[in-house]
C-alpha positions in Angstrom: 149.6 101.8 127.8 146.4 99.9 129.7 145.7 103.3 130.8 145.5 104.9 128.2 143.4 102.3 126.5 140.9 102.7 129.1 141.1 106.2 129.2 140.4 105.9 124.8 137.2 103.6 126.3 135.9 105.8 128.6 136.0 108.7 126.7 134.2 106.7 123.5 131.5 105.8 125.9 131.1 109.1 127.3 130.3 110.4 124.4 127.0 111.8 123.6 124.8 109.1 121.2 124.9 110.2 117.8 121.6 112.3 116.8 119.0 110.8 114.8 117.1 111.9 112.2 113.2 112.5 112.4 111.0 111.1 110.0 107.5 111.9 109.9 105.7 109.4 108.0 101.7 109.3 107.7 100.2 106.1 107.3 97.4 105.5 104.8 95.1 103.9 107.4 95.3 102.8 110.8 98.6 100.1 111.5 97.4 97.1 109.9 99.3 94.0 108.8 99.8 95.9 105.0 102.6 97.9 107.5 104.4 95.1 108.3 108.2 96.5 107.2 107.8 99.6 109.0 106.5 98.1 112.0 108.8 95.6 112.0 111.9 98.2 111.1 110.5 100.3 114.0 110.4 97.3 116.4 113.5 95.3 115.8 116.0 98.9 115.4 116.6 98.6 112.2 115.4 102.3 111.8 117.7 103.4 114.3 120.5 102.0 113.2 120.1 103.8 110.2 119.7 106.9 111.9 116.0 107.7 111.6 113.9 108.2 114.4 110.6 107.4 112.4 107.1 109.1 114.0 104.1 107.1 111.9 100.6 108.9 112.2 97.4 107.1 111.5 95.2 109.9 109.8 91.8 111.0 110.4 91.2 110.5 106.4 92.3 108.5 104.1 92.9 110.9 101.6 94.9 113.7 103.5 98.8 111.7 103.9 99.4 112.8 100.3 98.1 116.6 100.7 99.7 116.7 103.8 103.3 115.6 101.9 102.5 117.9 99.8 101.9 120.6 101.4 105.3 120.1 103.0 103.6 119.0 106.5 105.0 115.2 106.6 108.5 113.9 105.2 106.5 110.8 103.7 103.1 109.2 103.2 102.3 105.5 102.7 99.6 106.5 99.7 98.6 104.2 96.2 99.7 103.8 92.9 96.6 104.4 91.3 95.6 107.6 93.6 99.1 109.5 92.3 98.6 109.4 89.1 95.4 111.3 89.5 97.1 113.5 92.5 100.2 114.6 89.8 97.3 115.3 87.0 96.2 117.4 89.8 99.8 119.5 89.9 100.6 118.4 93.4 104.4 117.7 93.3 104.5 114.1 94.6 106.6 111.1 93.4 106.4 107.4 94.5 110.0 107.2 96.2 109.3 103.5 97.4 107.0 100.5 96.9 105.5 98.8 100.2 102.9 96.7 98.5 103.8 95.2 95.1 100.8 93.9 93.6 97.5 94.4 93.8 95.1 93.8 96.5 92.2 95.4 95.3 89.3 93.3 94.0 85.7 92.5 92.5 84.2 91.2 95.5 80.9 88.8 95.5 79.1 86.1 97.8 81.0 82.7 97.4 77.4 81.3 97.2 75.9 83.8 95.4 74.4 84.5 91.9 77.3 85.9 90.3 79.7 83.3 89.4 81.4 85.2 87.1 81.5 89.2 86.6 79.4 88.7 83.2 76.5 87.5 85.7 76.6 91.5 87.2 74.6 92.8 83.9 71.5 94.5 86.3 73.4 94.4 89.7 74.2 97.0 92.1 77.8 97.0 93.3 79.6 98.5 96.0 82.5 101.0 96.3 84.2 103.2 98.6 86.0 105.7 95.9 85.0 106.8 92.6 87.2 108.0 90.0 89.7 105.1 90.1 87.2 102.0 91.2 84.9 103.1 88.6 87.6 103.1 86.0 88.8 99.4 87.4 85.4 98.3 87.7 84.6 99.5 83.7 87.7 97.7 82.3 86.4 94.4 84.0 83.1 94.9 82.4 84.3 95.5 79.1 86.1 92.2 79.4 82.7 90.6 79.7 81.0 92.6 77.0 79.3 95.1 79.6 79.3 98.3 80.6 79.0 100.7 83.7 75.4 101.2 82.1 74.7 97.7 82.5 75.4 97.7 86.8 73.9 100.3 89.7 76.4 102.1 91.4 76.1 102.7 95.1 78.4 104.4 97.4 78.5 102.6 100.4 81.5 104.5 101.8 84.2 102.2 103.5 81.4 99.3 104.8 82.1 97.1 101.5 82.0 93.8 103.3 79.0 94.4 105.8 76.9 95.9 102.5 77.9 92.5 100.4 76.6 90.3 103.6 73.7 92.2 104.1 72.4 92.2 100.4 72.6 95.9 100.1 74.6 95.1 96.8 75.6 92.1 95.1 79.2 92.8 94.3 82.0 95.4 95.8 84.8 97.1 93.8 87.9 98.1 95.9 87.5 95.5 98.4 91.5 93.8 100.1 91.4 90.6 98.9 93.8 90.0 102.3 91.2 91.7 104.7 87.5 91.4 103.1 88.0 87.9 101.9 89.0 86.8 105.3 86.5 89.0 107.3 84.0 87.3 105.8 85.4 83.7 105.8 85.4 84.4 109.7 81.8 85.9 109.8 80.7 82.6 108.0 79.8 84.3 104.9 82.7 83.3 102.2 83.4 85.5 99.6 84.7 85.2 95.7 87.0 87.5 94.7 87.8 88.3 90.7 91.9 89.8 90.7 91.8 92.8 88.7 94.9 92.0 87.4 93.3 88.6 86.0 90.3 90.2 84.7 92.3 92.9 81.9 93.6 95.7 84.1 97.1 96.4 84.4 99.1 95.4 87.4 100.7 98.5 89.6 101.7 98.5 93.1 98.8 98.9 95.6 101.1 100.6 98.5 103.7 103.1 98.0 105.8 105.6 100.1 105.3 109.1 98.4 107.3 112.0 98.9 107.9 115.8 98.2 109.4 115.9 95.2 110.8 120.0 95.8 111.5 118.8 99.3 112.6 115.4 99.9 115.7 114.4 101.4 117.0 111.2 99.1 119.5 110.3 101.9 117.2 110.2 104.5 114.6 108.1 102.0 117.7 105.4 100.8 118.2 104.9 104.4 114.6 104.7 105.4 114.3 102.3 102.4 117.1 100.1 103.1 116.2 99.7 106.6 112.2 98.4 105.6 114.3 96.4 103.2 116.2 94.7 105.8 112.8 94.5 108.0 111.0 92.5 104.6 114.3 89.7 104.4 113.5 89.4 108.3 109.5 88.8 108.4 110.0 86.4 105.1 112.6 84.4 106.8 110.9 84.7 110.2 107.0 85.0 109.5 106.1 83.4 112.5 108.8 85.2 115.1 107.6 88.9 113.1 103.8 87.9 113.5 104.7 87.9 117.3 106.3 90.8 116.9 103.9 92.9 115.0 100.8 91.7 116.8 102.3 92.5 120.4 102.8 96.1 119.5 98.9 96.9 120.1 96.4 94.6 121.7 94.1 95.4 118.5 96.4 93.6 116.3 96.2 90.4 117.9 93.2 88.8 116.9 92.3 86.3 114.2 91.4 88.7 111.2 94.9 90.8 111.6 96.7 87.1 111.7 95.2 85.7 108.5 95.8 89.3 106.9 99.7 89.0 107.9 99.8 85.6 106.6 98.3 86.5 103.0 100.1 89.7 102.8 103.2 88.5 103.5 104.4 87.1 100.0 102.6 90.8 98.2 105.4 93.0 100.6 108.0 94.5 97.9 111.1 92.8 98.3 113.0 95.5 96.9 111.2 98.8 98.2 113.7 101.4 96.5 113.6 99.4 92.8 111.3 101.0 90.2 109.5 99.0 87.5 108.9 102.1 85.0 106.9 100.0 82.6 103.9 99.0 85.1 103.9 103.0 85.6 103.7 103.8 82.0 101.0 101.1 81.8 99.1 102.5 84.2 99.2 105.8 83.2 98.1 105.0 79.7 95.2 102.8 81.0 93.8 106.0 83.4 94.2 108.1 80.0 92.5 105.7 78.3 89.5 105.7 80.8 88.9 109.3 80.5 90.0 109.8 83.8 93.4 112.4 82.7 93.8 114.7 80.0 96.8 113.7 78.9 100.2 111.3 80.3 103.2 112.6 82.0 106.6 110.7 81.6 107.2 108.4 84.4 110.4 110.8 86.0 106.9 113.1 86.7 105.4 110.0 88.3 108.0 107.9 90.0 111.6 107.8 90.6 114.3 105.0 91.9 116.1 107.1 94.5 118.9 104.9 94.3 119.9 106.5 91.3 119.4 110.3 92.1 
């Protein structure tokens, strides 16, 4: 009988490991502290043990994860709410599959000590932005709430250098800025900001990061499983934020430095605690409030938009 028990052992452990599935998934940026669940999934197995072998590419623009899903060139992209609507109006077959940031972090940016104490002072100023199209739209809604309009302000297009324009006085204001990146950037570079929350100042709220997929194409195993396992990764970093700082930051010398650890700290509380569960209300919202802005032609029901895979 003991032989043949260890003969049953051997033979388990001989086996071959079980093959894992590979996941490509581009990242909306470079890693970043706003990554934190898949980073943390990645480094602490808990993608492996759900059978995903997870590749994450940086891209070289911002804009091209989505496309690239798409166009049937990535399994899934880290990509914004706000962005997809536009991107379906478009006809590109995406749906939000999964929420990785679930509120805002965009926001009306301005000099702690400057001028503007509140956004009805910007009536004459130039302001900032990286995007148009959306931030326009964002920015005209918090205008209107102070009895202005995009007529009233100067737009300037200062690409992705939102912080460095606002210190240098290029502009007096950004729209589009991370109030967990900008805001403490310039609290290290001694020039404190003020940041007005969008979702305070009459825009709807709506998840900031999402996980987009293929909706001809996707695999919804593969994405529950994927889902589940940054699930697990969000219950560890907010029971262990200190042990999955040291985690995160040793994974690349460029993440451990003082802006990267005040961004994990006031990102930590935004990371969805649920990634898979859909709030189809704040989509419908959202929708209505781009239509509303001129900015679509028309609204599509949420199933065109986003979808809780959980139930597919």
């Amino acid at each position: 009988m003991r032989t043949l028990l260890y003969a049953t052992v051997f033979s388990l452990l001989s086996l071959p490991a079980m093959a894992q599935d590979k996941v490509t998934l581009l990242l909306d940026w470079f890693v970043n502290p706003d990554h934190g669940p898949v980073i943390i999934a990645q480094e602490k197995g808990f993608l492996a043990e759900a059978g995903l072998e997870v590749e994450m590419i940086a891209p070289a623009d911002p804009s091209d994860p989505p496309k690239m899903v798409a166009a049937g060139r990535a399994d899934l992209a880290i990509s914004y709410q706000p962005q997809l609507h536009l991107q379906r109006h478009e006809g590109l077959p995406l749906r939000r599959v999964g929420t990785l940031v679930a509120t805002p972090l965009n926001c009306l940016l301005t000099l702690a000590d400057g001028e503007v104490a509140t956004p009805a002072d910007l009536k004459g100023a130039k302001i900032g932005f990286s995007v148009g199209g959306v931030e326009e739209a964002v920015l005209g809604r918090i205008l209107e709430t102070y009895g202005l309009t995009l007529g009233d302000v100067e737009l300037v297009n200062v690409n992705f250098s939102l912080s460095p324009a606002l210190m240098s006085g290029q502009v007096d204001a950004v729209i589009g800025a991370f109030r967990n990146f900008e805001l403490n950037q310039m609290e290290i570079e001694g020039r404190p900001g003020r940041c007005f929350y969008v979702e305070e100042e009459g825009l709807p709220s709506y998840d900031e990061l999402i996980y987009v997929a293929n909706a001809d194409r996707m695999d919804t195993d593969m994405i529950r499983r994927f889902l589940a396992a940054t699930e697990k990764a969000t219950q560890y970093i907010v029971n262990h934020p200190k042990d999955s700082w040291d985690v995160f930051s040793a994974t690349s010398p460029e993440l451990a430095d003082e802006l990267n650890r005040r961004a994990w700290i006031d990102t930590l509380p935004r990371f969805a605690l649920r990634p898979a569960a859909l709030d189809a209300g704040r989509y419908a919202r959202f929708e209505a409030f781009l239509l509303e802005a001129g900015l679509t032609p028309g609204l599509h029901p949420v199933s065109e938009i986003a979808i809780d895979v959980t139930t597919q």
